[in-house]
C-alpha angles and dihedrals in degrees: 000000000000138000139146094233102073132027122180123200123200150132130247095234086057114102090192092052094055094042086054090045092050085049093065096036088061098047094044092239105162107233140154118250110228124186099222119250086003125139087264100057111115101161127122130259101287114217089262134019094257136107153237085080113186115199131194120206140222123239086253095057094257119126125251128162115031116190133188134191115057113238096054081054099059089046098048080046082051090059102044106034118049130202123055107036134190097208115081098241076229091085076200092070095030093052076059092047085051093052104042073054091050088056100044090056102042100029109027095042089069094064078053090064098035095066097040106051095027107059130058097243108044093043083062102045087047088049094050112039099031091068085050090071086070099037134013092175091065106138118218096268097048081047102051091043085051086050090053090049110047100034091054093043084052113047077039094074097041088112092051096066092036098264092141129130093260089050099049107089088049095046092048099041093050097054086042090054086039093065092044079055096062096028089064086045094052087068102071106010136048089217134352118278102040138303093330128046123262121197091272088064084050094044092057094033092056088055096047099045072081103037102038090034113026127025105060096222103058084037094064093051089056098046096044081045117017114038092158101052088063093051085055095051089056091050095047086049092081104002078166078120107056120109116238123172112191117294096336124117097056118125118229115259091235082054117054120148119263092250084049088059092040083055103058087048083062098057089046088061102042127007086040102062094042102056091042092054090041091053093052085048101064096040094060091042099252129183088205149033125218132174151151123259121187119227104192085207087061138074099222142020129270130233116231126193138186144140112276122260127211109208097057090051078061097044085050089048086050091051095057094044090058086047091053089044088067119107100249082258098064096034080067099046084050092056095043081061103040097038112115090013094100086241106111089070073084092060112067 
């Protein structure tokens, strides 16, 4: 698909690239493909260094606005292109579907990083193929001096996204549980809220287009485990076939499916405490975050540790904006759903 009105620039190794260009496959938005920092990247400047970048055009071909972070950009794409969304028309249920994305991009995407930047061979297959996206004409000693760098700036920042010693049982049982999650859903439902995909689908898809489908650690869990969740990535990939009709396909919200609920409970035990305890991290002024997440195969809780970050005390400040946003009706019917999940620790 081509057209001179969106370009999106990404990387392959990305997992938010490819969420945001499944996003537009799905919704038949016409858009230009750009390998990030290529020779073929002709974009601006974005307001911060990260991909993937999304840039609108002018009706002369020159480009105007240049947007980064990707769930801004599928709601900006919600509010220009109709047809095929992505958002439930019940904010009740999509408040839920925010908030299943927001997971996927602040909690699943450490077990991204995990598998890439913790084991031997996925360190070298991420050394040696992510350089290749710039440059394919890379020779063995400008590849070898892009292996050194990136590999040593990555593992690096393990510590950064909470990919330590202490963190690595939680990190590897909850994406474990996670694909019995999906795996259980997939027995009964295509995607998670119903018969067509929400933000939440394209949040966990985006992570585990690296973890089903490209670091060979995290690849073989799914495969000995999860068949099915691969089969699903490979659909995501290009959903441009899928039949919508309207607003039909969505599940009630008194109805989700029993891995939809499980799921919830997940994030109660995991991505909730952490962004709590993040958030009251970075308002005392904390070098460090700690908190308790619940493994239901264990007797007792772990302790998890890592350095604040301040992006996710703003993505938890967002969530409970759009809480807040609710009418006082669907704000009940929201806390009927998420109470005993561990979840409403995110509302106040």
């Amino acid at each position: 698909m081509t057209d001179s009105r969106v370009v999106l620039a990404g990387q392959y190794g990305s997992p938010y690239s490819l969420k945001m260009r499944a996003i537009l496959r799905y919704r038949q938005i016409s858009f230009r493909w750009v390998l990030r920092d290529s020779k073929w990247d002709d974009l601006p400047t974005p307001p911060v260094p990260i991909i993937p970048v999304i840039a609108y055009t002018n009706d002369d071909g020159s480009y105007g606005d240049v947007t980064v972070d990707s769930s801004p950009q599928i709601m900006r794409l919600e509010g220009e292109y109709r047809g095929r969304s992505v958002v439930p028309p019940d904010p009740a249920l999509a408040f839920l579907d925010a908030l299943i994305e927001d997971y996927g991009d602040e909690w699943v995407t450490k077990a991204m990083y995990h598998y890439r930047w913790a084991y031997a061979d996925d360190i070298d297959k991420a050394g040696l193929i992510l350089p290749l996206s710039r440059n394919l004409q890379l020779n063995s000693d400008q590849g070898r001096q892009m292996y050194d760098y990136i590999t040593t700036r990555q593992i690096g920042r393990r510590e950064l996204v909470g990919s330590t010693e202490l963190n690595q049982p939680i990190i590897e049982t909850s994406y474990e549980r996670l694909l019995d999650i999906m795996t259980a859903q997939f027995a009964t439902k295509d995607f998670l809220l119903g018969d067509r995909p929400g933000r939440g689908d394209f949040g966990i898809f985006g992570q585990f287009t690296q973890l089903l489908k490209w670091d060979p650690t995290s690849m073989a869990v799914a495969a000995n485990k999860a068949p099915k969740t691969i089969n699903w990535v490979d659909r995501m990939d290009d959903l441009s076939w899928l039949p919508v009709q309207g607003n039909d396909g969505w599940d009630s919200l008194d109805d989700l499916a029993t891995g939809t609920q499980r799921l919830l409970h997940e994030i109660g035990r995991t991505y909730a405490p952490f962004m709590v305890a993040n958030a009251k991290a970075i308002a005392s002024g904390a070098d460090e975050v700690e908190c308790q997440i619940q493994d239901p195969q264990a007797t007792t809780a772990r302790t998890y540790r890592q350095p604040p970050f301040k992006y996710q005390a703003k993505c938890l400040q967002w969530i409970r904006q759009d809480y807040q946003a609710l009418t006082d009706t669907d704000r009940s019917r929201v806390d009927a759903v998420l109470a005993g999940t561990g979840c409403e620790i995110l509302l106040t």
